[in-house]
N, C-alpha and C positions, 0 to 999 in steps of 0.2 A: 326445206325441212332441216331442225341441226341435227347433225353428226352425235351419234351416239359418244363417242370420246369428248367430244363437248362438253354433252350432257354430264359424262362423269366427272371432269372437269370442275362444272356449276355445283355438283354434287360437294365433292370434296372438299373444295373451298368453301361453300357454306357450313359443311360440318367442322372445319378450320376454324371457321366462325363463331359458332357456337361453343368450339373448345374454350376459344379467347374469352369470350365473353365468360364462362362460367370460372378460368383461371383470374380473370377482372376479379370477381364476386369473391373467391377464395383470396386473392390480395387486400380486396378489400376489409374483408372480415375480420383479418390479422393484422390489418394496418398498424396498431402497434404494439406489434413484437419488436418489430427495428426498420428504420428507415425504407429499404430495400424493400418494404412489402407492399407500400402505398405506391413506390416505383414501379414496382411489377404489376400491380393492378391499373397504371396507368397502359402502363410497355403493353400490356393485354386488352388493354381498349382501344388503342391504337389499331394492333395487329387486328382486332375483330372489325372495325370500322375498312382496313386497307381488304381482308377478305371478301365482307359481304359487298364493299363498292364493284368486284373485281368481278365477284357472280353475279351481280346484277348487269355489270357491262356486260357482259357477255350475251345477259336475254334478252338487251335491246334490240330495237330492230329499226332504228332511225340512226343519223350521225348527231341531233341533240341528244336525243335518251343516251347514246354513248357518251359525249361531252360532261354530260350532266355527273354522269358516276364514276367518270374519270376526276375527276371538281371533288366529289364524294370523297373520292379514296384520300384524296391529300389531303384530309381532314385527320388522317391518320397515317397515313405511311413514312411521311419526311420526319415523325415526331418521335418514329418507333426505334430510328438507328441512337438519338441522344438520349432516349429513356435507357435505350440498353446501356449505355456508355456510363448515364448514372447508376445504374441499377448498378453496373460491375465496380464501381466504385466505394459505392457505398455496401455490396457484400465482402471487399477486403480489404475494409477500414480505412479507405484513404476518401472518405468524405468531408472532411474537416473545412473545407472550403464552398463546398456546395451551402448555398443560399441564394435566399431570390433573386439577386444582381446577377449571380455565376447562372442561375438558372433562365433567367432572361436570354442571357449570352449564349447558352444552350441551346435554345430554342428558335434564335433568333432565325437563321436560316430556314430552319422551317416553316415560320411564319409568314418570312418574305414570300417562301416557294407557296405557300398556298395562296397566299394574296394575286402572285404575277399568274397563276394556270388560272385562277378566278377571274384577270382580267387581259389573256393573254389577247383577246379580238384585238383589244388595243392598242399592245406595242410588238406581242410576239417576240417577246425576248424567252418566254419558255417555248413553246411550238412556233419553226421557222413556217412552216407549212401544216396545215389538218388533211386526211386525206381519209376515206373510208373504205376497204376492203372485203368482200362477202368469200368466207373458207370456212368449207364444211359446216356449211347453214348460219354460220356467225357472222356478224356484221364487227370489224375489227378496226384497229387505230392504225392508220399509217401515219406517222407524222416525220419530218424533218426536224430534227431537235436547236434550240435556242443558246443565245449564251447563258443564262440563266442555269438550263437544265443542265449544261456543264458544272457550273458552280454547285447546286443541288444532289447530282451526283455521286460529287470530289468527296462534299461534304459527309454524306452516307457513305459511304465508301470509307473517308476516312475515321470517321467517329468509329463505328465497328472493328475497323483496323486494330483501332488503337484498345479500342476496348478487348478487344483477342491476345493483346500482347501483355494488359495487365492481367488478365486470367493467367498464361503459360509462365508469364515470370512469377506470379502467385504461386503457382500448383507447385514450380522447380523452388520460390525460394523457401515453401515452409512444409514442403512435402507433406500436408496437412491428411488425415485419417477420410474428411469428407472430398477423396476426390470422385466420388462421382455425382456431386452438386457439381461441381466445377467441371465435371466432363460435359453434363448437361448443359450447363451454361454454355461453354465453349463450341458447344455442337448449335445452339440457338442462335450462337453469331454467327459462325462460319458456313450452317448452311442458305442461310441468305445470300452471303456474300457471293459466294461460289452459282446458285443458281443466277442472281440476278445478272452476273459477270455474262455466264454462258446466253442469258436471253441478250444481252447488251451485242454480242458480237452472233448473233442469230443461229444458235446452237439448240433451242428448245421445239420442240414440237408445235405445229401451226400458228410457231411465232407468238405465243401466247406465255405472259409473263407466268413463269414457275412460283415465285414468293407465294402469293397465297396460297398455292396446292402446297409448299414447303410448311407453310407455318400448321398446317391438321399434325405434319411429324411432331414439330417440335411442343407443338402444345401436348399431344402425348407423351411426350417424352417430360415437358414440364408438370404434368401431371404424375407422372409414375415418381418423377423425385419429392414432389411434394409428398405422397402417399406412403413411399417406399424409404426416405431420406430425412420427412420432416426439413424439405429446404429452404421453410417459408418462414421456422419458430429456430433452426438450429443453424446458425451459418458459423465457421468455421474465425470468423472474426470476432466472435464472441469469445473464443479461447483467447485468441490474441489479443485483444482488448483486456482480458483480467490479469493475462501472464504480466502485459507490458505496465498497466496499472496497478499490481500489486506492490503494499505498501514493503513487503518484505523482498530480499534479496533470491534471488530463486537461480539455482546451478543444476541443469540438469545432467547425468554420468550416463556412459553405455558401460555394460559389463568390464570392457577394459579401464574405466576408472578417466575416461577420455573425453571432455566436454563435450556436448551435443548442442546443448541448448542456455542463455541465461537470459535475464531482462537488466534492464538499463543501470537498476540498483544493485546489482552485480559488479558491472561493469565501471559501477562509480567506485563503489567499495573496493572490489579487484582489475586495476587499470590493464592487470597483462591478461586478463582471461581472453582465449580466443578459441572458437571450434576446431576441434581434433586435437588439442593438449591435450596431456594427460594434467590433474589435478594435482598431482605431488608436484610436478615444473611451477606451478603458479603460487600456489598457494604458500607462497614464502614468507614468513614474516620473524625479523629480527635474526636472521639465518635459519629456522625452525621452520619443517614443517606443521603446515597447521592441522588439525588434528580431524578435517573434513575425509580423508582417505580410509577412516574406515573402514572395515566391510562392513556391508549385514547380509543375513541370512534374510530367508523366507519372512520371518515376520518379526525381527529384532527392530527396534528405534532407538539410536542415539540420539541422547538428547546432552548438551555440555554447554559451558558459559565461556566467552571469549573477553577478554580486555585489549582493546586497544587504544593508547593512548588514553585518550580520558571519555573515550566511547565503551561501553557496555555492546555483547551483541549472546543473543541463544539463538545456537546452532542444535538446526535439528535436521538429524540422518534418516533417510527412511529409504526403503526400498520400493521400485516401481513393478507394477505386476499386471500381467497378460491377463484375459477374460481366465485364464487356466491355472492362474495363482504361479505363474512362473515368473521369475525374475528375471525383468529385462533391463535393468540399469536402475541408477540411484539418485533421489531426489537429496537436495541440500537448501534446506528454506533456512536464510540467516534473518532476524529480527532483532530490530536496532532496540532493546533495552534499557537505554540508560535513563530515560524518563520513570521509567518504573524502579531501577535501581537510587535515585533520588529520593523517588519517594516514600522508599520502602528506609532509605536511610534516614529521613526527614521524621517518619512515624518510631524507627527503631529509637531519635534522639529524644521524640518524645516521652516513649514509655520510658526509657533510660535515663535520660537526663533533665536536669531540672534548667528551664525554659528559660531563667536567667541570667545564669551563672555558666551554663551550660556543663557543667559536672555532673559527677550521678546525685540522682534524687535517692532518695530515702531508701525507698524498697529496692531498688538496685543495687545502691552500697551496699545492701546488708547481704542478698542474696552472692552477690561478687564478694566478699569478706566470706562468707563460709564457704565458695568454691579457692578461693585462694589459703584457707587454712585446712581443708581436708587433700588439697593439692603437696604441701608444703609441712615435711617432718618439723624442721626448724618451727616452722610456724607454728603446731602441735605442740614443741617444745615450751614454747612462750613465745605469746603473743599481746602487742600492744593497744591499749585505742584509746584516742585523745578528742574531746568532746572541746570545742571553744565557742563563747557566745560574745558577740560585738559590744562592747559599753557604750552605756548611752543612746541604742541607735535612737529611739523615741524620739529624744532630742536633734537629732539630726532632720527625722524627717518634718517635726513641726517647726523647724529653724527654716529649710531649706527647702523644703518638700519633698515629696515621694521619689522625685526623679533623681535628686541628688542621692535619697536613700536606695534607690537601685545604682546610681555608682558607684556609691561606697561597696555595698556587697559586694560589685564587679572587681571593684580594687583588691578588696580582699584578696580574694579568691588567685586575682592576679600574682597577689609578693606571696602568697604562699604555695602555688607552683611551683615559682621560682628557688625553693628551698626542699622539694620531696626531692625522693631518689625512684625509681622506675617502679620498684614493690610495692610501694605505697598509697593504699587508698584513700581516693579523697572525696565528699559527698557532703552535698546541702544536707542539714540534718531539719530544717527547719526552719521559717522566718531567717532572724539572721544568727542560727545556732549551726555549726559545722563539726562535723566530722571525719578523723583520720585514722584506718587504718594501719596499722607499722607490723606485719607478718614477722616473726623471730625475733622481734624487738624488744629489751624487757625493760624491766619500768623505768631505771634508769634512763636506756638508751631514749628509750619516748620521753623524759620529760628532756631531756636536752632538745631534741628535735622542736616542743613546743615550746619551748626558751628560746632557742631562735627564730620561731618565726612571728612568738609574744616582743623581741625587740625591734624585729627587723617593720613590723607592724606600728609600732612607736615610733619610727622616725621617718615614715615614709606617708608622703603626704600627697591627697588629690584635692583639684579645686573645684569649688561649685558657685558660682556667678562671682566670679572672681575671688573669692577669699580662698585662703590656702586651708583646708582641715587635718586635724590629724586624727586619725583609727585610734583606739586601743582595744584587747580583749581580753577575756579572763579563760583561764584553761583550765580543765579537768584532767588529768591520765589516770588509767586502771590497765594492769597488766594481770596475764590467768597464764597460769604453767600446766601444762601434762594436758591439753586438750584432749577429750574423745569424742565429744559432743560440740561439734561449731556452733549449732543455732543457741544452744542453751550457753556456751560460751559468749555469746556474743547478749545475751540479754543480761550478763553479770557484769560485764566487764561496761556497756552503758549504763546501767543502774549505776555501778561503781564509778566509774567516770563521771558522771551527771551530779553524785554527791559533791565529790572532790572539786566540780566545777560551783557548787550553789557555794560550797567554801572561801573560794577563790574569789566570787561575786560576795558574800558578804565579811570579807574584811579587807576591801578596797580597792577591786578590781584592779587590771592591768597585771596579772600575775599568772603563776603555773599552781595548783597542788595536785597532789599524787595521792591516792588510793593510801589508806590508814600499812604503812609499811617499817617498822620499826628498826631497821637495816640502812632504810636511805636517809642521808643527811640531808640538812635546811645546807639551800646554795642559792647565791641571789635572791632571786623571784621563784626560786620553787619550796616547796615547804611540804611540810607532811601532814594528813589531816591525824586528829589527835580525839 
């Protein structure tokens, strides 16, 4: 009759079994949350296939019926040390290699091991010897072990090994907040290892393998983290996967201002960052430090813009805070900005500037001419503005075409830069009509200015499908004394300039005239409208 310890035995491990099985169905369900969950619902059908073989050896009562669910169990037990090994792999992030060929490779061993106890009658490289045993109403395996079951062993043995030693160097290197997934974990390896060690050198109780009485603990125990820890939808690789692939620079502070933590774009951006600096040591740049040392309070954000070189970056300070709103150190997210600073310059030239020429357009001029004359007494005092429109261009663009008539403008634009002085604004007024600026300048001084740039225009010359051309233009100036009013100033002094230019244009271009002023004298090319 068996032994009631047996019995409880049979008991247990069946309930092992059925833990497995149901932790199977829970992997299953959540297969894709992340890798590690279709792993686990393997590792768990493994373990439930090596229990329920183990209680059933046990109710045999022949040496086939034991054979047969010894055969059984290695349908799952040799499979359960490399699933664990993947599983710990792929819960801290170092699965990048795992694929069907590595998992082949994985498996390999145990495949073999189940093939050679399938046909060990044959060569008996996994049992040297079968033997059968009756203790405490059980009918039991004695066997003399093979070379084989050496190799199978090593293997379990060492797959778990190693998979213990990526968990403890995990837990020590990222001191992560989920350590008790990871205690779980590490308790799911090590107590197999440990019992089966002690059955191995005949320490267990009537010689009867401890593992599947061990695995009812741990599936309890892998249960309670599931339920308690969420360790099937939250693995602690998950933080690390967003820290390390975040697009932006990330420096994590302890209260002393002392690196703690950064990710890789950190460490590109600042080559001396290293854990336990303090932040003022590193963050040097150009002898200065850089302006991340901040404080903040409870709930302050700095936020600043950085240049470096021809990189743009926004630094943004913030503080870290406990479930209890307490500050326990300081986050530093830097984001490389200069594509947005581009583009923001690319739009700023649009509205601003006119797409050809690249000078201000219209409505710009005019709004920068009343900020530069309510800026500027002198200006106030008297101010100039010189209207000039291109002769002939008509003729240019149906001689040469359009594109030549966009070089010409460019030309312009060109020799007449090269003749302002820094106060001076300059601005497409229109097709090929422009417009300048001269803040304090009075009429005189402006029409000199557009006498120089009316000759310097007349001799300077661009070419278009080889022929040489030359520019000419006709100019307008109007000057306003005692400004109080810019914008109403400025729509007198274009009317008035615009006359003096239609002037200019009908008695024979290539000239200057000035605003009806009975003071200035005819000089060269300037003249007075009359």
């Amino acid at each position: 009759m068996m032994d009631q310890i047996i019995l409880t035995y049979i008991v247990i491990m069946a309930t092992g079994g059925v833990l497995q099985l149901v932790l199977a169905f829970i992997g299953y369900t959540n297969r894709h949350v992340f890798a590690g969950t279709q792993t686990f619902a393997w590792l768990s059908l493994f373990s439930a296939i090596y229990a329920f073989g183990h209680a059933l050896e046990l109710t045999s009562t022949t040496g086939e019926g034991v054979m047969f669910w010894v055969v059984f169990q290695y349908l799952g037990m040799p499979f359960s040390a490399p699933a664990t090994l993947i599983l710990v792999l792929q819960y801290i992030g170092l699965d990048k290699h795992i694929n069907k060929k590595t998992l082949f490779l994985y498996y390999l061993i145990p495949l073999l091991t189940f093939l050679f106890i399938s046909t060990n009658n044959y060569h008996h490289l996994f049992y040297k010897h079968v033997n059968f045993v009756q203790n405490h109403g059980a009918l039991l395996l004695d066997m003399t072990v093979g070379q084989w079951y050496v190799v199978h062993g090593s293997y379990t043995f060492g797959t778990l090994f190693v998979a213990a030693l990526f968990l403890i160097w995990y837990w020590i290197k990222t001191k992560t907040k989920h350590w008790k997934q990871i205690l779980t974990l590490l308790i799911g390896v090590l107590l197999p290892i440990t019992t089966s060690l002690l059955y191995l050198i005949g320490m267990t109780p009537y010689s009867i393998d401890p593992v599947p009485i061990v695995m009812c603990i741990t599936g309890l125990l892998y249960l309670w983290a599931i339920m308690s820890t969420h360790m099937l939808t939250v693995a602690p690789v998950a933080k690390d996967y967003l820290f390390e692939s975040m697009r932006d620079a990330v420096i994590v502070l302890d209260l002393s201002k002392k690196v703690v933590e950064y990710n890789p774009l950190a460490s590109q951006l600042f080559p001396a960052l290293k854990n336990g600096k303090r932040i003022d040591d590193i963050m040097m740049y150009n002898g200065d430090i850089l302006p991340f040392h901040n404080s903040v309070n409870e709930n302050s954000v700095n936020e600043l813009e950085w240049k470096d070189r021809d990189k743009y970056y926004q630094i943004r300070i913030s503080p870290i805070h406990k479930r209890n709103h307490i500050v326990v150190g300081t986050a530093i997210v830097i984001n490389d900005i200069t594509e947005l600073k581009q583009v923001q310059k690319q739009l700023r030239e649009l509205a601003y500037n006119d797409g050809l020429t690249k000078i201000y357009n219209r409505t710009y001029f005019m709004e920068k001419s009343k900020q530069a004359i309510m800026k500027d007494s002198q200006a106030q005092d008297c101010t100039s503005l010189l209207l000039f429109d291109v002769d002939h261009f008509k003729r240019i663009n149906d001689t040469y075409g359009h594109f030549a008539g966009d070089d010409a403008l460019r030309h312009i634009v060109s020799v007449t830069q090269g003749l302002l002085e820094k106060d001076m604004l300059f601005g497409r007024y229109g097709g090929e009509e422009f417009v300048l600026l001269l803040p304090g300048y009075s009429l005189e001084s402006a029409a000199e200015v557009a006498a120089r740039i009316r000759a310097k225009l007349e001799v300077s010359s661009f070419y278009s499908k080889g022929d040489a051309l030359t520019i000419t233009a006709s100019f307008g100036v109007a000057a306003k004394r005692n400004i109080s009013n810019p914008e109403e100033a400025l729509s007198v002094l274009a009317e008035k300039a615009d006359l003096a230019l239609y002037e200019a244009k009908r008695n024979g271009r290539n000239r200057v005239y000035i605003e009806i002023n009975k003071e200035f004298r005819e000089q060269g090319y300037i003249y007075s409208v009359k």
